[in-house]
C-alpha positions in Angstrom: 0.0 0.0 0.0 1.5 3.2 -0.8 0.8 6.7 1.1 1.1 10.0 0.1 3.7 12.7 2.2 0.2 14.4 3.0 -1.1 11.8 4.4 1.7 11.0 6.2 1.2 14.4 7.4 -2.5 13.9 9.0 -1.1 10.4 10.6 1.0 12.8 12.7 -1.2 15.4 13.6 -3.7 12.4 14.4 -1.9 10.7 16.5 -0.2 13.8 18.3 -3.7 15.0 19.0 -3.1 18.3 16.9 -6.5 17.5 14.6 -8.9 18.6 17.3 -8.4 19.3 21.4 -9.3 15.9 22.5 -11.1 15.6 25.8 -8.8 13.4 27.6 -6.8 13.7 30.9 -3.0 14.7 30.6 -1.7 11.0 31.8 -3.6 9.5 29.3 -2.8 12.6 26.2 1.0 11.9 27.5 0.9 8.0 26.7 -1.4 8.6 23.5 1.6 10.9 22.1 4.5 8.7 23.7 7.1 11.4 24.8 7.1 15.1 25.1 10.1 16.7 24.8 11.2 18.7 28.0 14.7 20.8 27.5 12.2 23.9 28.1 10.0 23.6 31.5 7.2 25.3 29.5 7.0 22.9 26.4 5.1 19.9 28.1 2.5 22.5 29.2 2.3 24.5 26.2 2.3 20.7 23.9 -0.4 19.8 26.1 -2.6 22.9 25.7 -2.4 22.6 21.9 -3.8 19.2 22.4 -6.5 19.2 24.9 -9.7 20.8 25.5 -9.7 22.5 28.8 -5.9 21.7 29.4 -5.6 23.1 33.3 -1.6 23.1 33.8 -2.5 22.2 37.4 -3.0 18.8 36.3 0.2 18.3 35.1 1.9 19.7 38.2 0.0 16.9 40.0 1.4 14.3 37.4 5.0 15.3 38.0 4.7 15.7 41.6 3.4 12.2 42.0 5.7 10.5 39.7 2.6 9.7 37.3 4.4 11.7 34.2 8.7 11.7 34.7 11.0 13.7 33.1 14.2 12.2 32.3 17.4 12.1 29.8 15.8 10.0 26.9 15.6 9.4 23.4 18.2 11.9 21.5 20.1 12.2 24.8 17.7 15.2 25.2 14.6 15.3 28.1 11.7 13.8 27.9 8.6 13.7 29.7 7.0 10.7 29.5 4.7 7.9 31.4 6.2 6.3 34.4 5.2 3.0 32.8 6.8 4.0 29.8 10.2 5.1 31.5 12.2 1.7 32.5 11.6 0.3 29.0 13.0 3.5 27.1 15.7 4.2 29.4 17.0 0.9 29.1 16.8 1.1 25.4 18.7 4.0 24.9 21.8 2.3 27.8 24.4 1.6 24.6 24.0 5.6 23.1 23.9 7.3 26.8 27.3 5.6 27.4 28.8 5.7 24.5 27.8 9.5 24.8 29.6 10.0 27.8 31.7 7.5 28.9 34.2 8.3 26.4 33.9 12.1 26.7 37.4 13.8 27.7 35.0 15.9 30.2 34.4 12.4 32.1 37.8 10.5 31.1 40.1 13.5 32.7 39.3 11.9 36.0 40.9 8.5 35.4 37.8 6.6 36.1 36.5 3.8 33.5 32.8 2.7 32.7 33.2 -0.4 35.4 34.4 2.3 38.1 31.0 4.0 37.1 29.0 0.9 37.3 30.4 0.3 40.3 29.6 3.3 41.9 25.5 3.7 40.9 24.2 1.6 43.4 25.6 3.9 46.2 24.8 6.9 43.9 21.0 5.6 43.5 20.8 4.8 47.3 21.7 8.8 47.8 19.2 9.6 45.6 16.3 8.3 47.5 15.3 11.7 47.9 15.9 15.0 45.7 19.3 16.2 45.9 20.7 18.6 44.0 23.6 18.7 41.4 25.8 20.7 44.1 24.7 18.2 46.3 25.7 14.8 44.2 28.9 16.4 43.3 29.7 16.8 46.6 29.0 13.3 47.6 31.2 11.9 44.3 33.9 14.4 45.8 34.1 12.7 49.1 33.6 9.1 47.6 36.3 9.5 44.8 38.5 11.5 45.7 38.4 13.1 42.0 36.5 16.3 40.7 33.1 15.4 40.2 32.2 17.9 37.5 32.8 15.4 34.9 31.7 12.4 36.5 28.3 13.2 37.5 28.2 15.3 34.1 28.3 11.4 32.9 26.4 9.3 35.0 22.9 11.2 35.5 22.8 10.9 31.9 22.4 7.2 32.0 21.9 6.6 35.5 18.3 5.2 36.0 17.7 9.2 37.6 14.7 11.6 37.1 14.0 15.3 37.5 12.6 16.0 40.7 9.8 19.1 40.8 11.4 22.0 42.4 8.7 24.5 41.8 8.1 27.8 39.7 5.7 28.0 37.3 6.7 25.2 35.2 7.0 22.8 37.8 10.7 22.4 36.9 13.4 25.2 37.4 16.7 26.4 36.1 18.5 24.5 38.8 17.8 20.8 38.6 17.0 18.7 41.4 17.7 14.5 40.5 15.8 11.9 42.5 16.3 7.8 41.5 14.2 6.3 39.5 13.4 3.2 41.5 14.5 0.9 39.1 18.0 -1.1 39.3 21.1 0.5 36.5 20.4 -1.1 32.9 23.3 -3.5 32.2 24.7 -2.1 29.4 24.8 -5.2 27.2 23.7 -5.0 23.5 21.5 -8.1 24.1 19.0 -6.6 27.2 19.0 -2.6 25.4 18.0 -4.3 22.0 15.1 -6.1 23.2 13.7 -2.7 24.9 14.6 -1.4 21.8 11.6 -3.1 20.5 9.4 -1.5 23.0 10.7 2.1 21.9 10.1 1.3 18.3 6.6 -0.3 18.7 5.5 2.8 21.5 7.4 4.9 18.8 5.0 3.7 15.8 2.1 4.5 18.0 2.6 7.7 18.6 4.2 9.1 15.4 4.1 6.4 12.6 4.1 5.2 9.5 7.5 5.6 9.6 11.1 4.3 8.4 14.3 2.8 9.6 15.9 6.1 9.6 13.0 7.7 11.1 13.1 5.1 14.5 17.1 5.6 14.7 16.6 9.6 14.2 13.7 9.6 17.1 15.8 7.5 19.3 19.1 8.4 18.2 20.4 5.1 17.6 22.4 3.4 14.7 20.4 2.5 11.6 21.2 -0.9 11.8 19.5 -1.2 15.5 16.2 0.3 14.5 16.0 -2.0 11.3 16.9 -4.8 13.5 14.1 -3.9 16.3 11.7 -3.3 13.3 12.4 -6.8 11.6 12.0 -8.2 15.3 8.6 -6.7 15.0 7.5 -8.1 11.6 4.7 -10.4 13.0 3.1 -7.3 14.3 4.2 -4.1 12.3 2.2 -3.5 8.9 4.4 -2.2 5.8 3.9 0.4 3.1 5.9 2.2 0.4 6.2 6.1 1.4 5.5 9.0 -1.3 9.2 8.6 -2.3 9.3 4.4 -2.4 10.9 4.0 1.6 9.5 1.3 2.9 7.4 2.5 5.9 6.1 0.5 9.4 2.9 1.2 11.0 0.7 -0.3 14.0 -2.2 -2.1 12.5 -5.5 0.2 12.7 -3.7 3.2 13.7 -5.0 6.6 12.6 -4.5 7.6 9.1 -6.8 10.2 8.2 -7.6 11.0 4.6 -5.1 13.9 3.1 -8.1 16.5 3.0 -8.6 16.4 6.4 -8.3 19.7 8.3 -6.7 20.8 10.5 -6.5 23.7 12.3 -3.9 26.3 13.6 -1.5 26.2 16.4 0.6 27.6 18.5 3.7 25.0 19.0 6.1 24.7 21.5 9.6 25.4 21.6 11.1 21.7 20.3 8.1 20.3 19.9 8.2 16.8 19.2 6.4 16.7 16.0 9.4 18.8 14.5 12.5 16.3 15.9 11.0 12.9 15.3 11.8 12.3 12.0 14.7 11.9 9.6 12.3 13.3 6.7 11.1 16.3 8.4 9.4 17.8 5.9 6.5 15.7 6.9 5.8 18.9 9.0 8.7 21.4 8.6 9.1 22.6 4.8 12.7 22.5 3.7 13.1 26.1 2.9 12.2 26.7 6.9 13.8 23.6 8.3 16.8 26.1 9.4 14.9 29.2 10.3 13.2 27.2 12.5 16.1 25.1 14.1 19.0 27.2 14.8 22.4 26.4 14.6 22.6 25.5 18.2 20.0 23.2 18.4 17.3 25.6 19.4 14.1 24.5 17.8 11.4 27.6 17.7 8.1 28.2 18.7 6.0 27.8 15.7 3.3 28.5 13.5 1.2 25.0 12.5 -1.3 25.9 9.8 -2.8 23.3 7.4 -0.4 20.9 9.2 3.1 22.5 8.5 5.2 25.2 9.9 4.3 28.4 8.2 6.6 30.8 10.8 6.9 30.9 15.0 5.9 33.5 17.8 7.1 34.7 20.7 5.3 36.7 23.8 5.1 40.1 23.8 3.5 43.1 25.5 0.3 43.3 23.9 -0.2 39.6 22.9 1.6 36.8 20.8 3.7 38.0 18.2 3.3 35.8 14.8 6.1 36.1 11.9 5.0 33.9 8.9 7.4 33.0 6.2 4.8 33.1 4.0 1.8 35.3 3.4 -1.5 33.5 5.1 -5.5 34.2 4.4 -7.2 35.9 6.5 -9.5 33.0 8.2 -6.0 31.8 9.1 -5.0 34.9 11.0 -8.3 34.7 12.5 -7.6 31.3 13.8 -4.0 32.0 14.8 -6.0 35.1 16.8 -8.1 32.7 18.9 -5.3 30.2 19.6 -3.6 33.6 21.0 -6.1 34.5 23.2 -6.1 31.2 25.1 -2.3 30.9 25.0 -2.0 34.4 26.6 -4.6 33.4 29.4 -2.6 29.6 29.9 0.6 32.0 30.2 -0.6 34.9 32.1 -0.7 33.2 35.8 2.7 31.1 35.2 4.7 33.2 33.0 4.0 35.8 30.7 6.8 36.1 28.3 8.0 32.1 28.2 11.2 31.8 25.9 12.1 35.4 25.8 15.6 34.1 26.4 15.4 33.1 22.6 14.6 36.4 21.4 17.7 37.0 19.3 17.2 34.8 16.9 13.9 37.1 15.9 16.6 39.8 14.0 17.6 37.6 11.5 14.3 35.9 10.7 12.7 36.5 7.2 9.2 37.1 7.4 6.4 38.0 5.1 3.9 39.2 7.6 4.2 39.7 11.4 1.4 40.5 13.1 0.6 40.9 16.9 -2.7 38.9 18.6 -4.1 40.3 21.1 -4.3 38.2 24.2 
């Protein structure tokens, strides 16, 4: 069966809940879209407002402080939020790339450790970690049990330590200054054998949330080598459904998962800053068009706020006084501005009692951003 790149395109916004606010709670909206991604405290709040009707951010204050929703070093060695179910199998998936990451880094090698003297030393580190402590607080225990500076080393291990962000409050439930709190799980041996069968997990959970979807797409999403995904997909043949993409890739899908027709609408949003939609593919044109993929994720690894309208990214926004400032790359029809004004209004009201101008720390890259109308919405 062959599919066309615009349906591909509705699959997304289907299964990412970006076709209509769907009434659901946010534990359940955060295992229908499998991971949100979480470098910014605001994105998992602003992701789910996009997708749910009468989002209250409370809610997901509740999840995190109860451990219901996690945030952790995931998929892309980036932060995730994602279900607590959902955690020990993805964390254990991605053991060989959070080493390999970091274990042979100069910044944790300098201190004449190896990867056993690490191993050796998480059980202690995970037995501290009962409670929150903070970074200052973990380095100073490494200190005193190593005898080495600890910038490095605990640079190292929270990446692939079975660790998660504790809550330390603000208005995004998760501050500047990190707190780290175990996991409850045992470390991940970091064997081929045991990360390759979780892999599976990822891939299938993966398919869920953002298929149909290729080799290169799974290894992008997870940021693993090609020939892992394709092995985790052939694992998964019995299960997985195949069909030739717009350009002849073979693609994998879940078996009655949403794909809506092509002409299906949808409507305009408001996106978060690294939303996943715009990382989770190797072909990102499925949502970002070429000729924006780099005005919209900047050389640093910055991904924008942006415009969704009829599915793709058509420019981003930022808070300003007075409103939401849009900047569209292209020029948009008027019923469009007037949806892009009532997705404002609600933004500005989710915003007003947490945090009025979220992301103005990216503001610079606004003065060297093309645009072929910018126009402020009122809140």
């Amino acid at each position: 069966m062959r599919i066309t790149a615009q349906e591909l395109n509705r699959a997304t916004l289907a299964r990412q809940l970006l076709l209509g606010r769907q009434r659901l709670g946010v534990v359940d909206a955060a295992r229908r879209v499998v991971a949100l991604q979480a470098q910014q405290p605001a994105s998992p709040y602003v992701a789910l407002w996009n997708r749910l009707a009468g989002f209250d951010p409370v809610d997901l204050d509740v999840a995190f402080a109860d451990r219901t929703l996690v945030k952790a070093t995931l998929m892309r060695i980036t932060l995730h939020v994602v279900h607590a179910d959902d955690h020990p199998a993805m964390h254990a998936a991605m053991q060989p790339t959070l080493r390999a990451a970091r274990l042979g880094d100069p910044r944790f090698t300098v201190s004449g450790l190896r990867a056993a003297d690490a191993d050796v030393l998480l059980p202690d580190l995970l037995e501290f970690a009962g409670r929150p402590r903070t970074a200052d607080e973990v380095q100073a225990w490494i200190a005193e049990r190593l005898g080495v500076p600890p910038k490095g080393v605990w640079w190292a291990v929270r990446s692939f330590a079975p660790l998660l962000h504790a809550p330390t409050g603000g208005p995004w439930s998760f501050g500047p200054r990190p707190s780290y709190v175990a996991a409850g799980t045992p470390p991940t041996p970091g064997g081929r054998d045991t990360s390759d069968k979780y892999l599976q997990t990822l891939a299938l959970r993966y398919l869920e949330g953002f298929g149909p979807a290729s080799v290169a797409d799974v290894a992008q999403f997870a940021l693993v080598q090609r020939s892992r995904a394709r092995d985790a997909l052939a694992a998964l043949a019995d299960v997985l459904e195949r069909l030739e993409g717009p350009d002849g890739t073979e693609l994998f899908d879940v078996p009655g998962a949403p794909r809506p027709a092509e002409d299906t609408p949808a409507p305009p949003r408001l996106m978060a800053m690294w939303d996943s939609i715009l990382l989770a593919y190797a072909d990102r044109s499925r949502v970002i068009p070429p000729e924006y993929r780099k005005l919209v994720t900047r050389s640093n690894g910055d991904v924008l706020p942006t415009l969704l309208v009829d599915g793709y990214v058509a420019g981003v926004w930022r808070p300003v006084d007075g409103g939401i400032e849009a900047t569209a790359f292209h020029r948009l029809p008027a019923e469009t501005w007037e949806g892009l004004a009532t997705e404002a209004r609600s933004l500005v009201a989710l915003l007003a009692s947490r945090d009025p101008r979220v992301y103005r720390r990216h503001d610079r890259w606004w003065t060297t951003l093309p645009s072929a109308e910018v126009r402020v919405l009122p809140g």
